[in-house]
C-alpha positions in Angstrom: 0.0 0.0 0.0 1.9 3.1 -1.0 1.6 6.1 1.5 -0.5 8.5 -0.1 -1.8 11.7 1.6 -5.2 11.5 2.0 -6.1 15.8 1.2 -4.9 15.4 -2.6 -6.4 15.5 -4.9 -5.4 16.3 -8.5 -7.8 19.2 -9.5 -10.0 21.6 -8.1 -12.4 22.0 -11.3 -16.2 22.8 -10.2 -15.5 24.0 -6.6 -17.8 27.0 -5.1 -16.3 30.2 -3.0 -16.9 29.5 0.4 -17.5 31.3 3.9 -17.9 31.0 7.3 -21.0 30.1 9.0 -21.0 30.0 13.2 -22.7 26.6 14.0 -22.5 25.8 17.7 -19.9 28.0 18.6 -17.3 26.9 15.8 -16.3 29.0 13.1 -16.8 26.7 10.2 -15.6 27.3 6.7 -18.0 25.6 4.2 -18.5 25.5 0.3 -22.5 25.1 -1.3 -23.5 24.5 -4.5 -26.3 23.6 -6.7 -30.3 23.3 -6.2 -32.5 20.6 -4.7 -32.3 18.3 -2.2 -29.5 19.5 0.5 -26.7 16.8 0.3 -24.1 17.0 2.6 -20.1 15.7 1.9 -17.6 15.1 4.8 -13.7 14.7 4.2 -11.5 12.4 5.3 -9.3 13.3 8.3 -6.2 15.7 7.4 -8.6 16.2 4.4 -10.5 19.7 3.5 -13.3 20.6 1.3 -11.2 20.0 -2.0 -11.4 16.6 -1.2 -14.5 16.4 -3.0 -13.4 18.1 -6.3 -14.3 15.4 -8.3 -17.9 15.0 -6.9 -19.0 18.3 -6.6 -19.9 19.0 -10.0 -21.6 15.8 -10.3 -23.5 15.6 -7.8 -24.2 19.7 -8.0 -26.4 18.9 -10.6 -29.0 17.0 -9.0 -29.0 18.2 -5.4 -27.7 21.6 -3.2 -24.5 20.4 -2.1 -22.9 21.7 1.5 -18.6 21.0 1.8 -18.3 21.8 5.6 -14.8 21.3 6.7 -14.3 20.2 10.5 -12.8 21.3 13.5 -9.3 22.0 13.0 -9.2 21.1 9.5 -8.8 23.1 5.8 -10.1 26.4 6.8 -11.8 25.8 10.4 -9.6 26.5 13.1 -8.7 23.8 15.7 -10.6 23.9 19.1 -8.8 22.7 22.8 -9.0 19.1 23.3 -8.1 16.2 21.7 -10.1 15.0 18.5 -13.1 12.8 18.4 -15.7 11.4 16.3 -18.3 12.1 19.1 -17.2 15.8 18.9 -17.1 16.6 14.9 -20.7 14.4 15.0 -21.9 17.3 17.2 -20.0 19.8 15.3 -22.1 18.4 12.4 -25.4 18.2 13.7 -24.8 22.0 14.7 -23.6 22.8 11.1 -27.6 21.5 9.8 -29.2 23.4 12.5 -27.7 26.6 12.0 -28.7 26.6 8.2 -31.8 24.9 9.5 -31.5 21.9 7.4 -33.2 18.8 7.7 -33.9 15.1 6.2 -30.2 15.4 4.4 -28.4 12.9 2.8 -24.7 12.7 4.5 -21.8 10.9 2.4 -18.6 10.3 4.6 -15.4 9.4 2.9 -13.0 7.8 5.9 -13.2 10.0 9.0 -16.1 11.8 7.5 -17.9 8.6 7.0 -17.5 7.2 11.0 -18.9 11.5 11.3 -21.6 11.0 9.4 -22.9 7.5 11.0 -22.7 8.6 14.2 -25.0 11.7 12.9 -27.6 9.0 11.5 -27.5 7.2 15.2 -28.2 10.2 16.9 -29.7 12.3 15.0 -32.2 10.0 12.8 -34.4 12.7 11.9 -31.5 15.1 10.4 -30.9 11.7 7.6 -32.8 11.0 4.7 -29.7 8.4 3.7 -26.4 8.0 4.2 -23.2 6.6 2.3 -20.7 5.7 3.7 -17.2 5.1 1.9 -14.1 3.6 3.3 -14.8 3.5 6.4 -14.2 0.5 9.3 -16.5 1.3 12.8 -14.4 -1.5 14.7 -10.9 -2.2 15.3 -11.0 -5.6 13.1 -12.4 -4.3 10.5 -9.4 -2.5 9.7 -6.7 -4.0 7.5 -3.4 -4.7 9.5 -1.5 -3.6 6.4 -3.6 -0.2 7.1 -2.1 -0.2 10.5 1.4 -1.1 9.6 1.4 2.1 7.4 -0.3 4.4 9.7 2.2 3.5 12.4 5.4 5.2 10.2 3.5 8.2 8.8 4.7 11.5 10.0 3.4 15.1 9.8 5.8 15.6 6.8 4.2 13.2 4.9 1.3 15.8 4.9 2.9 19.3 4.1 -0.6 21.0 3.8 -1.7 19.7 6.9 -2.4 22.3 9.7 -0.4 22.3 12.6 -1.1 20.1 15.3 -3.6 18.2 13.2 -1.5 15.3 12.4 -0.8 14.4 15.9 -4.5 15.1 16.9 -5.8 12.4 14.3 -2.9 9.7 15.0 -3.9 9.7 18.4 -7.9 9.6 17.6 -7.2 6.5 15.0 -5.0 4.4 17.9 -8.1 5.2 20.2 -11.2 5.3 17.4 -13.7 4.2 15.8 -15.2 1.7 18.2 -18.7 2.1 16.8 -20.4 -1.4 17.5 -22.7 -3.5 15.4 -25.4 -3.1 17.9 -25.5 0.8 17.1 -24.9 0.9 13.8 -28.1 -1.6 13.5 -30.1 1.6 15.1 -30.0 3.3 11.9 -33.0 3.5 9.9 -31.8 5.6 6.8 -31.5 3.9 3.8 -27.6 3.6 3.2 -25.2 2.6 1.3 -21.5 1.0 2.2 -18.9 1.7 -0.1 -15.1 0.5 -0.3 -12.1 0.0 -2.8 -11.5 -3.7 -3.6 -7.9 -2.9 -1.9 -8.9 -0.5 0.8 -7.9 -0.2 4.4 -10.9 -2.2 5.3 -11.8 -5.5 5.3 -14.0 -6.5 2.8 -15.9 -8.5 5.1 -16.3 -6.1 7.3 -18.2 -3.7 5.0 -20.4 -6.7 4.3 -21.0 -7.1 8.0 -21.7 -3.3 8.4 -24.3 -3.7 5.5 -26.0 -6.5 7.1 -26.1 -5.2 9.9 -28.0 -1.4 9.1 -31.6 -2.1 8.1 -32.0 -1.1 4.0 -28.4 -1.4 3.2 -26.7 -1.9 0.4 -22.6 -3.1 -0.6 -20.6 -1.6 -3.3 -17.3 -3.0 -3.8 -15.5 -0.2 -6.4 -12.9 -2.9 -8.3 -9.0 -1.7 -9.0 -9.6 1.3 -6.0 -8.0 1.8 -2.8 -8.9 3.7 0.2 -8.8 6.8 -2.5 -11.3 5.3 -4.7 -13.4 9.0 -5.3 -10.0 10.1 -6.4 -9.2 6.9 -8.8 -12.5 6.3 -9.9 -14.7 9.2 -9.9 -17.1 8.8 -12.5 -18.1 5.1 -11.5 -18.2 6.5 -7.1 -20.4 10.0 -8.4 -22.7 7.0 -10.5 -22.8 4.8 -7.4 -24.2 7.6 -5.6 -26.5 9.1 -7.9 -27.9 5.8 -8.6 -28.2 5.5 -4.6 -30.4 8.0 -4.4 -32.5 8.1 -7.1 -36.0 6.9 -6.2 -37.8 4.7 -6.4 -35.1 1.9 -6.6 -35.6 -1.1 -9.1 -37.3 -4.0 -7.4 -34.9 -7.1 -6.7 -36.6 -9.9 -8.8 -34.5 -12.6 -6.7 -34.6 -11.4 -2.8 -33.0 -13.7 -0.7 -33.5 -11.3 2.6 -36.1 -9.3 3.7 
């Protein structure tokens, strides 16, 4: 697995201007674009807003899309205290209250995706669906090649990274996620679970998650890593779009409810 920082991206083509919205007594910096439906996107950690370059414009089209970028990351400065998923869930949850949002559909990429879950656990009437990409909520569902790299990254591996951040997220991913099955089967959104065929989780493990949350689905992306809306854009933004485009096409051959 080559060490690859997890903020590039290659282009920045159909990103918004941005601003500042105060949303729970954090400063965040967010990008919107498009009409509809609000859809929210949340980066991966060390990541920012740009992350999403390649979905933006895709997925602008069909729905009013919101880039918030989280405590201490891209353009929202850091708060006291070391970083958890509990926290930026919160941090989130304040974000859609302050615009006064509502029924949204949240897509988490890493980091952003253990966010976003915890968001559809507490807050089920802020989620209309959720997909979720790359993302282990247990310990074993990480790979331990995953591990292995992530124990000899360093900060500069990660020149844009703002200071402090780096050691702020090692230490939450030693600690976090420990999400277990028995909350993730609380959700009730529809959802999607999304991976690379040679990400930093276990294949199995996304197939656990998804038959674990009641209406999910599995979408193994092949020849992707844990970058796969980077590598494969086109075929993720379809994944998505198809998602969430109602209804859904009836399975002729169900074998579970």
């Amino acid at each position: 697995m080559r060490s690859v920082p997890l903020n590039w991206v290659p282009h920045n083509r159909g990103m918004t201007a941005g601003g500042y919205i105060e949303a729970g007594g954090l400063r965040t910096f967010h990008l919107v674009a498009g009409e509809g439906d609000p859809l929210l996107l949340l980066h991966g950690g060390l990541g920012s807003a740009e992350s999403w370059a390649a979905q933006v414009p895709a997925l602008s089209g069909c729905y009013r899309v919101h880039v918030p970028e989280r405590r201490g990351h891209g353009r929202t400065a850091d708060v006291p205290g070391p970083l958890t998923y509990a926290a930026m869930a919160d941090d989130t949850i304040a974000y859609l209250e302050a615009l006064g949002l509502a029924a949204v559909h949240l897509v988490g990429w890493s980091d952003g995706a253990a966010v976003a879950a915890l968001v559809a656990i507490k807050r089920p009437d802020l989620t209309r669906s959720l997909v979720s990409i790359g993302q282990h909520f247990e310990p074993d569902g990480e790979r331990g090649e995953a591990r292995a790299l992530r124990a000899v990254w360093s900060a500069e591996a990660f020149p844009g990274c703002p200071p402090g951040l780096f050691d702020k997220s090692a230490d939450l991913w030693r600690r976090e996620p420990r999400i277990p099955m028995t909350e993730l089967a609380r959700i009730r959104a529809a959802t999607l679970v999304m991976q690379g065929d040679d990400d930093v989780v276990r294949v199995e493990h996304s197939a656990k998650v998804a038959r674990t949350i009641p209406h999910a689905q599995l979408a193994v992306v092949p020849g992707t890593s844990h970058a796969l809306p980077v590598e494969k854009p086109d075929l993720v933004n379809r994944l998505i779009l198809d998602f969430l485009a109602s209804p859904q096409p009836a399975r002729l051959m169900p074998l579970s409810s």
